[in-house]
C-alpha positions in Angstrom: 9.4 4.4 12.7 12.5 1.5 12.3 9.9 -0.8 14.0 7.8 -0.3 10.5 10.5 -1.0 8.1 11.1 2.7 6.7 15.0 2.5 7.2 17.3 2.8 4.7 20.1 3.1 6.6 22.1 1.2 8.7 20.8 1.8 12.4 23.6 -0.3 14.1 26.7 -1.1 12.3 27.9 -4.0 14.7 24.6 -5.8 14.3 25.0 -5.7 9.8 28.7 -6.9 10.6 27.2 -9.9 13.0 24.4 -10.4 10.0 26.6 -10.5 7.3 29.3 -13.0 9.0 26.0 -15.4 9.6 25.1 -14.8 6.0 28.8 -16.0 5.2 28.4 -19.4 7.1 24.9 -20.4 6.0 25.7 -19.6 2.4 22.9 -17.4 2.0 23.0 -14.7 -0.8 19.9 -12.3 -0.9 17.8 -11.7 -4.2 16.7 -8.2 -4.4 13.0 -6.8 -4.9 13.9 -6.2 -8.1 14.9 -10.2 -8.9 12.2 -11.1 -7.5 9.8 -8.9 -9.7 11.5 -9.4 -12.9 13.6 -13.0 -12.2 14.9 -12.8 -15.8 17.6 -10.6 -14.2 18.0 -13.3 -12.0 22.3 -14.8 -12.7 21.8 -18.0 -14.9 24.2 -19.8 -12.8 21.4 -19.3 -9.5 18.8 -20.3 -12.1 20.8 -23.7 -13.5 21.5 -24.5 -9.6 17.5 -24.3 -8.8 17.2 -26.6 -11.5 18.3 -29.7 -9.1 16.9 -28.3 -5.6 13.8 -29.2 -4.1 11.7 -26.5 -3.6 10.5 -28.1 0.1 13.4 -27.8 1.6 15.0 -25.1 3.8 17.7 -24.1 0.8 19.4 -20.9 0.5 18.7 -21.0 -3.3 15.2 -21.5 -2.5 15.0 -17.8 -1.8 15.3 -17.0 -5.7 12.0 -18.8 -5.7 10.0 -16.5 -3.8 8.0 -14.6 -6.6 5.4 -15.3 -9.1 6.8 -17.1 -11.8 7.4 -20.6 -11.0 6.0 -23.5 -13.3 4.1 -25.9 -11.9 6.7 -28.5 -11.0 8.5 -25.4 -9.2 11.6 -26.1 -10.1 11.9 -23.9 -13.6 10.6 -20.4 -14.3 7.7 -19.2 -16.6 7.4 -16.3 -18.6 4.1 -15.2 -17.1 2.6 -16.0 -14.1 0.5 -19.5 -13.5 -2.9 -18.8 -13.2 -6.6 -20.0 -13.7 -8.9 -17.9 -15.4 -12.6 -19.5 -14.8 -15.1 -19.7 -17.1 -18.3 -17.6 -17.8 -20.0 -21.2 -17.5 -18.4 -21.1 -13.7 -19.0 -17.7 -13.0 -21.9 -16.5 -14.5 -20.4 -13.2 -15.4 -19.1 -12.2 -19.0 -16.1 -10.4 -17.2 -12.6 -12.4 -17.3 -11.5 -14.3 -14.1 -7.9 -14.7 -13.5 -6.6 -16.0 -10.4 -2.3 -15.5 -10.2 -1.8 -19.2 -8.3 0.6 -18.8 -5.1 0.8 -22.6 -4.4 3.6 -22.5 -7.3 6.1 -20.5 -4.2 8.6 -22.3 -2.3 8.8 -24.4 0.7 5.1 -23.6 2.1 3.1 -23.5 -1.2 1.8 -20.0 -0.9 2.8 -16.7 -1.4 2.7 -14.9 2.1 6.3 -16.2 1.8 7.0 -13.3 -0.3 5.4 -11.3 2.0 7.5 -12.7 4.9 10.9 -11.8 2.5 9.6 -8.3 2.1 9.2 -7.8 6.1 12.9 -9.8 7.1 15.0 -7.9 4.5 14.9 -4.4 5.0 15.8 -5.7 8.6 18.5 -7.7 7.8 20.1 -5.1 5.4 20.0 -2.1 7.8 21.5 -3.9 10.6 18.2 -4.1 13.0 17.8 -8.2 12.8 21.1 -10.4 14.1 20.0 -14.1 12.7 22.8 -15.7 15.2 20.9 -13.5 18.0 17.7 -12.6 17.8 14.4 -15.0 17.5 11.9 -14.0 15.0 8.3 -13.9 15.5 6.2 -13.9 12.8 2.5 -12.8 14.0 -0.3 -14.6 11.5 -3.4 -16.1 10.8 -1.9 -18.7 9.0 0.1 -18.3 5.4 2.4 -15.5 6.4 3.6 -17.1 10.1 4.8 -20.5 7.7 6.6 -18.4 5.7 8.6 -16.4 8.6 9.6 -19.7 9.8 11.0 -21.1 6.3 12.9 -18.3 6.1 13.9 -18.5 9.8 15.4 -21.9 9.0 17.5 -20.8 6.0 19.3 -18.1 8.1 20.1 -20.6 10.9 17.7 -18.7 13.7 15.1 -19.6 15.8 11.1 -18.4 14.2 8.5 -18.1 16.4 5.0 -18.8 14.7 1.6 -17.2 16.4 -1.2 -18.0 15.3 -5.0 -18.4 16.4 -5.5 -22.0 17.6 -8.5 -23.2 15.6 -6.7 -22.2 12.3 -6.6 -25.7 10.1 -4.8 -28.5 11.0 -2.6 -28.6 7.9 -0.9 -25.1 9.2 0.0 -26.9 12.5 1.5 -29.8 11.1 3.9 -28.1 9.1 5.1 -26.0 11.6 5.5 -28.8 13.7 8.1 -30.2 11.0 10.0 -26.7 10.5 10.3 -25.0 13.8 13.3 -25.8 15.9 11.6 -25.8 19.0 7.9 -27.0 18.7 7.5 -24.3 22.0 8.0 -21.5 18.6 4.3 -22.3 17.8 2.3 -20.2 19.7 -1.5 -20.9 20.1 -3.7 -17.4 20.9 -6.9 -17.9 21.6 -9.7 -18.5 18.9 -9.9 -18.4 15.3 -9.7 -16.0 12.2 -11.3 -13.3 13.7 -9.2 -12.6 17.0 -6.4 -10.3 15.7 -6.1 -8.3 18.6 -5.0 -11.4 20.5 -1.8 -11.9 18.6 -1.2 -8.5 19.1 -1.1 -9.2 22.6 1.1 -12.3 22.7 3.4 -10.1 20.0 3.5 -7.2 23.1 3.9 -10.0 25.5 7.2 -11.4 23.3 7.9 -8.0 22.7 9.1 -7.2 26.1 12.1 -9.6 25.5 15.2 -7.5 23.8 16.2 -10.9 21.8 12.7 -11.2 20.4 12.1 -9.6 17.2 8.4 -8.8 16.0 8.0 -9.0 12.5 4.1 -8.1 12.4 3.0 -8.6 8.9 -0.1 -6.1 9.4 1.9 -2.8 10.1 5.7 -3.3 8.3 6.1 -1.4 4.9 8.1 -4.0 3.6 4.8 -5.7 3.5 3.3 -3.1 1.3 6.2 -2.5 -0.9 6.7 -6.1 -1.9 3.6 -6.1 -3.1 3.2 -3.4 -4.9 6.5 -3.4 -6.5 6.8 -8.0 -7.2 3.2 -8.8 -7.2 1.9 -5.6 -8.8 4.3 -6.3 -11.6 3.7 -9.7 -11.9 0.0 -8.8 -12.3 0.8 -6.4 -14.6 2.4 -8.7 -16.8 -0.4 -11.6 -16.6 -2.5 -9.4 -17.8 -0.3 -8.2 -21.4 -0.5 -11.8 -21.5 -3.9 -13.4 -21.9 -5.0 -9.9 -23.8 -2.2 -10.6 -26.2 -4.9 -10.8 -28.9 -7.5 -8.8 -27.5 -5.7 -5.3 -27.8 -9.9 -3.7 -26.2 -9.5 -5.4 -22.9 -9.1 -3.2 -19.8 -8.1 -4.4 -16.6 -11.3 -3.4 -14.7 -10.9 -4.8 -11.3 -7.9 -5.9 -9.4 -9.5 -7.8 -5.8 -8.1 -8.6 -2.7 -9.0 -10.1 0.6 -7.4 -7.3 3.4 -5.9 -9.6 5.5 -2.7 -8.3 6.3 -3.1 -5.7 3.3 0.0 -6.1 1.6 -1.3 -8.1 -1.3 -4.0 -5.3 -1.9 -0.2 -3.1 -2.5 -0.8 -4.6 -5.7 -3.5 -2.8 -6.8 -1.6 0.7 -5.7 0.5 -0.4 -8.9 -2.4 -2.1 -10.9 -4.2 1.6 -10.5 -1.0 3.4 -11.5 -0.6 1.7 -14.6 -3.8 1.2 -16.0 -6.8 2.8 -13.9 -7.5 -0.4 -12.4 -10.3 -0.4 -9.7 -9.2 -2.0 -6.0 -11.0 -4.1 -4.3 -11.1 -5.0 -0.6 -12.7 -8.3 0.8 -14.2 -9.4 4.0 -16.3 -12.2 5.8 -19.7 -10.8 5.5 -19.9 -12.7 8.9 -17.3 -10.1 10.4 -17.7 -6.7 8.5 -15.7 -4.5 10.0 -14.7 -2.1 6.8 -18.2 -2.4 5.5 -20.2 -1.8 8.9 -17.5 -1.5 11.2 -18.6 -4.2 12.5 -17.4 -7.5 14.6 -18.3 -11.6 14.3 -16.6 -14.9 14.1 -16.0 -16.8 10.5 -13.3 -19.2 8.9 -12.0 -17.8 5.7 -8.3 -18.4 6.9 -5.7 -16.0 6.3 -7.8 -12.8 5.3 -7.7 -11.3 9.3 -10.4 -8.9 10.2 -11.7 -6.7 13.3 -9.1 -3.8 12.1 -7.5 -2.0 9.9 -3.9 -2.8 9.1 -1.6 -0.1 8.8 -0.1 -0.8 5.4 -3.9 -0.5 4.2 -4.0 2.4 1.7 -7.5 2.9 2.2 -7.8 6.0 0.5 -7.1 4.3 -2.5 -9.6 1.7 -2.3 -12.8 1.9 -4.7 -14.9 -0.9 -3.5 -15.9 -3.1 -0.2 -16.9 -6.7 -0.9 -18.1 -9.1 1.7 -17.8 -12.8 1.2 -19.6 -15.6 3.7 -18.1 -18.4 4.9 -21.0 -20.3 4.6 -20.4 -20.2 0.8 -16.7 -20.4 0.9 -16.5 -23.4 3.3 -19.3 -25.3 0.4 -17.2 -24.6 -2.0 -14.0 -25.6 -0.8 -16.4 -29.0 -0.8 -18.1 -29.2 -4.2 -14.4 -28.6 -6.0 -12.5 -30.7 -3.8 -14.7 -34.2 -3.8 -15.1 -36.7 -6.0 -19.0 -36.4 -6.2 -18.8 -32.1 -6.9 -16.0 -32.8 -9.3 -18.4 -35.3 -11.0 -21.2 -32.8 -10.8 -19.4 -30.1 -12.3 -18.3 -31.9 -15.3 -21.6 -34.0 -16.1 -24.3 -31.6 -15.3 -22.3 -28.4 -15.7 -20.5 -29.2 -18.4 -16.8 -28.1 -17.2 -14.0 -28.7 -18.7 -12.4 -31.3 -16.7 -9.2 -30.0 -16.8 -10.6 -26.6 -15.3 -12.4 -28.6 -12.5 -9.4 -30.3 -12.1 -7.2 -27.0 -11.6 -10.2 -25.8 -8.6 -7.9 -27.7 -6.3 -5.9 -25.0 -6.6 -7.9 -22.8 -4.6 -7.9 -22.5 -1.1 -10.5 -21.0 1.3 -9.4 -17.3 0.4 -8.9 -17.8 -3.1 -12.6 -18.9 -2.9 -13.4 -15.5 -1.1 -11.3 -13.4 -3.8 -13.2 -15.6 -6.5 -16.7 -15.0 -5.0 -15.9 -11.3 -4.4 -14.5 -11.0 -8.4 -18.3 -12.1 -9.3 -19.9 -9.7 -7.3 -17.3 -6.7 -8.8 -18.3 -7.9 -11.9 -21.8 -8.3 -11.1 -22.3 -4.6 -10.1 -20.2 -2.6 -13.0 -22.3 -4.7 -15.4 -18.5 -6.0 -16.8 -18.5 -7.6 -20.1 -15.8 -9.6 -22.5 -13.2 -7.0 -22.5 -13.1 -6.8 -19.0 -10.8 -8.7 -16.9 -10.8 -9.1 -13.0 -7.4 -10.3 -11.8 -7.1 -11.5 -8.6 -4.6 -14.3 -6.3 -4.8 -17.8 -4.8 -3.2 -17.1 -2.0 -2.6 -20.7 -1.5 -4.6 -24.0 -2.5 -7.5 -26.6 -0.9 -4.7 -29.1 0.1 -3.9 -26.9 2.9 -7.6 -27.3 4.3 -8.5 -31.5 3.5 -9.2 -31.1 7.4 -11.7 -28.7 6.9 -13.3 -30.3 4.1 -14.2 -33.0 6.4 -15.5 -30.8 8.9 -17.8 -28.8 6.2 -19.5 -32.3 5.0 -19.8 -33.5 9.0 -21.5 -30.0 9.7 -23.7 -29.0 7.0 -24.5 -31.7 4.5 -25.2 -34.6 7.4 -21.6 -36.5 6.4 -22.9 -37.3 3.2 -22.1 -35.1 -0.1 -23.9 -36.4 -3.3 -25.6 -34.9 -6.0 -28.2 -33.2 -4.4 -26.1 -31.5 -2.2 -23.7 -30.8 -5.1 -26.6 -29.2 -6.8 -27.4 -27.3 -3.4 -24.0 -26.0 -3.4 -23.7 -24.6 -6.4 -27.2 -22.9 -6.9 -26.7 -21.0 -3.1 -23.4 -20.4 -2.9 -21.8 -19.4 -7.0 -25.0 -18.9 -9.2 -26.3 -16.8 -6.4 -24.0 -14.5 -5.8 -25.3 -11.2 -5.5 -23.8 -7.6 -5.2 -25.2 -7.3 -1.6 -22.5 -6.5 1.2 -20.4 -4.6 -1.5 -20.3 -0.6 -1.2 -18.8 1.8 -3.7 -16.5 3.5 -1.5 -16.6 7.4 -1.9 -14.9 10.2 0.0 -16.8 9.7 3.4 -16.5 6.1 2.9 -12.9 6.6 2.6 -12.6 8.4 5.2 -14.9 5.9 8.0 -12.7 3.6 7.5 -9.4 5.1 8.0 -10.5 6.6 11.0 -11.2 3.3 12.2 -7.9 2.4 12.4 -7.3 5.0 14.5 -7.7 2.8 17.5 -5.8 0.3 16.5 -2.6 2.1 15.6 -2.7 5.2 17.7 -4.7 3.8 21.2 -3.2 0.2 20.8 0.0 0.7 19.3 1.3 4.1 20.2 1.7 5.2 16.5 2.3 8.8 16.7 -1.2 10.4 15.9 1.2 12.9 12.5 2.6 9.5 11.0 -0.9 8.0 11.3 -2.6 10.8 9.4 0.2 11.0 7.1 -1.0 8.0 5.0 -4.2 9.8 3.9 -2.2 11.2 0.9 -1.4 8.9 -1.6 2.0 10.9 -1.9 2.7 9.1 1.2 2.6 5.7 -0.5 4.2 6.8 -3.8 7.2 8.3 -1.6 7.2 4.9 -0.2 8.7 3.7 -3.4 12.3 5.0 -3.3 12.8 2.9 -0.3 13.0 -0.4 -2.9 16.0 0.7 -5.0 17.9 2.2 -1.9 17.1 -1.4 0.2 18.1 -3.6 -3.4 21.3 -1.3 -3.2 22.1 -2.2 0.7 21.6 -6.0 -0.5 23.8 -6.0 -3.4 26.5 -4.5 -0.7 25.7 -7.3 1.9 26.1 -10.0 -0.6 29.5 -8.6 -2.1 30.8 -8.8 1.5 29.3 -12.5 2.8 31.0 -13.7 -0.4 28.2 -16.1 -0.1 28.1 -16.5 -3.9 31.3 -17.7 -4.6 30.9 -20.1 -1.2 27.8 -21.5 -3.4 30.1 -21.6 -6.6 28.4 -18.6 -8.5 
């Protein structure tokens, strides 16, 4: 169970020593979960030093950044969360729209970064990941292998990327400027849909003691950074823009699975405030709806299996998004002649249009999914659907051009503007979308069965384990005992006063 990030306590003392002496000479001081979640209680003299780094760069500091409240330059903090909350005009639903933007986090402009943190930590901390030692391999389809590899270069050690090989070009070139060794990106064959084949380059790497697999899809320091930083930070976006509307309910919070750990959010959102959760799939691969199989493009959202951080006995709906819609879209808000379109026969607000760049393919599948939520509970004013940009359209200009070669002729104008937005927003429809109930609940966890217990040699008592949601909320005390074991590491690095704080 170490290999799932359930420690909290050291498992080898000479490693943590090793760690902490690495720590020491790259100057790197460790924000806890809790910083991260609330990052007023982040030391003003950290905050005042941020103030002159760049938030590209492979800084120590730049680990303070990793949460949810960065302004748009990314160099101060905000109060709340940025977001963009879209219009009824847009939406065509009465129910409020909020998308948390994760293109305001550090270094790769999206916030599997913070996922990525939430995986290494625990690790570090408990003495099971030597930086001056071990490589890490960070398994992906996209966001979360980036981040691993930022993070890689701020403790000094070598990150391995794998990810599928028809994933966008953006992806590639930035790990081609961050990785120490460009033989650290891994290709695997194919494209969103072929999980199960970075599973077996990870069990391939695996076999190598100095390799450490930090897979995103099964670690619980996934889940728990989550539920405990983005949860919260949800929580508090919401007080926010209902300031002055003391009726509203948060009705809906929606996720794409992916690796799962963002849906964590919700386990928090549901605590607080009843909040209904949300999964989301490619319609063209719908393996939680139908257990089904297929090929698509929404990059970053993973499919063909069940991860097993998903608490999917806590999740109330299904939603499948296509790609066919998501890849249009990505079009009509990020050229000249659908910006145009939406202003001068929609009627946008310009600003709003211009803030659409902000969404990336998955944001655009959380989005889509957020209408057809609405859509089906018959939501109205006082109902608001939060959900997250993962990351935004400049990480998939690439694809853009691809979309416009392939399906409008390589020519976008007005008609196919028009197209766009009658087939794939105004015509969203509550189709691939199930109410999940008991059985439903139960299909799908089963499913995982032969992922984890078959595949992975989970032992079949810790896989049935996470049925009860006493499980999950027992997870919880793992976050102040691993924020305690950082506070310790940091006292001894002496890191803080090497950065003058």
């Amino acid at each position: 169970m170490a290999r799932l990030g359930l420690e909290r306590n050291v498992v080898d003392q000479r490693v943590l020593d090793r760690t902490i002496t690495r720590l020491a000479e790259e100057s790197v001081l460790l924000p806890t979960l809790g910083q991260l979640a609330d990052p007023a209680t982040i030391p003003a003299g950290v905050r005042q030093r941020l103030v002159d780094i760049d938030p590209d760069v492979a800084n120590p500091l730049n680990l303070y950044r990793v949460h949810w409240f960065n302004d748009a330059a990314r160099r101060g903090f905000t109060d709340v969360p940025a977001y963009v909350e879209l219009p009824s005009e847009l939406t065509g639903v009465k129910a409020r729209i909020v998308l948390a933007l994760g293109n305001r986090f550090p270094m790769i402009r999206a916030h599997k970064v913070l996922a990525a943190y939430g995986c290494l930590v625990p690790r570090l901390v408990t003495g099971q990941f030597d930086p001056g030692h071990h490589k890490a391999v960070w398994p992906s389809t996209g966001n979360y292998c980036r981040g691993g590899v930022a993070i890689s270069r701020i403790l000094g050690c070598r990150g391995v990327a794998v990810l599928p090989e028809n994933m966008s070009r953006e992806r590639f070139d930035w790990l081609d400027q961050w990785v120490i060794d460009r033989s650290d990106v891994i290709k695997t064959p194919g494209s969103e849909s072929n999980v199960k084949e970075i599973y077996d380059e990870c069990a391939r790497l695996d076999r190598d003691a100095d390799n450490i697999i930090f897979n995103q899809f099964c670690e619980f320091g996934n889940y728990l950074v989550h539920r405990s930083c983005t949860g919260a930070a949800l929580d508090k976006l919401f007080e926010a823009i209902t300031r002055d509307r003391p009726g509203s309910k948060l009705a809906a919070f929606v996720s794409a699975s992916g690796s799962s750990g963002t849906l964590a959010a919700g386990d928090h959102l549901k605590e607080r405030r009843g909040t209904k959760i949300v999964a989301v799939e490619a319609s063209e691969c719908p393996t939680l709806l139908e257990n089904g199989f297929g090929e698509h493009n929404i990059q970053g959202i993973g499919d063909k299996h069940v991860p097993y951080i998903h608490n999917v006995m806590n999740t109330d709906l299904v939603a499948g998004v296509s790609d066919t819609d998501t890849d249009r879209l990505i079009v009509l808000f990020n050229t000249e002649v659908g910006r145009t379109y939406l202003v001068e026969r929609r009627g946008l607000d310009p600003q709003l249009v211009a803030d659409l760049s902000n969404l990336g393919l998955s944001s655009l599948c959380n989005m889509l999914a957020a209408i057809k939520t609405a859509k089906y509970f018959d939501m109205g004013p006082d109902d608001v659907i939060v959900t997250v940009a993962t990351d935004g359209a400049d990480m998939y200009l690439s694809e853009i051009d691809k979309v416009v070669k392939r399906d409008f002729g390589n020519r976008f104008d007005t008609v196919a503007a028009g197209e766009t937005w009658g087939r794939s927003l105004a015509a969203a429809s509550t189709s691939d979308l199930i109410e999940m109930t008991h059985v439903d609940r139960k299909r799908v966890f089963n499913l995982g069965y032969f992922t984890w217990v078959e595949q992975q040699g989970v032992a079949i008592e810790d896989f049935k384990a996470r049925m009860k949601q006493s499980f999950w909320d027992g997870l919880l005390d793992l976050v102040p005992a691993w924020d305690d074991m950082i506070a310790a590491v940091n006292a001894k690095s002496g890191a803080a006063a090497k950065l003058g704080l």
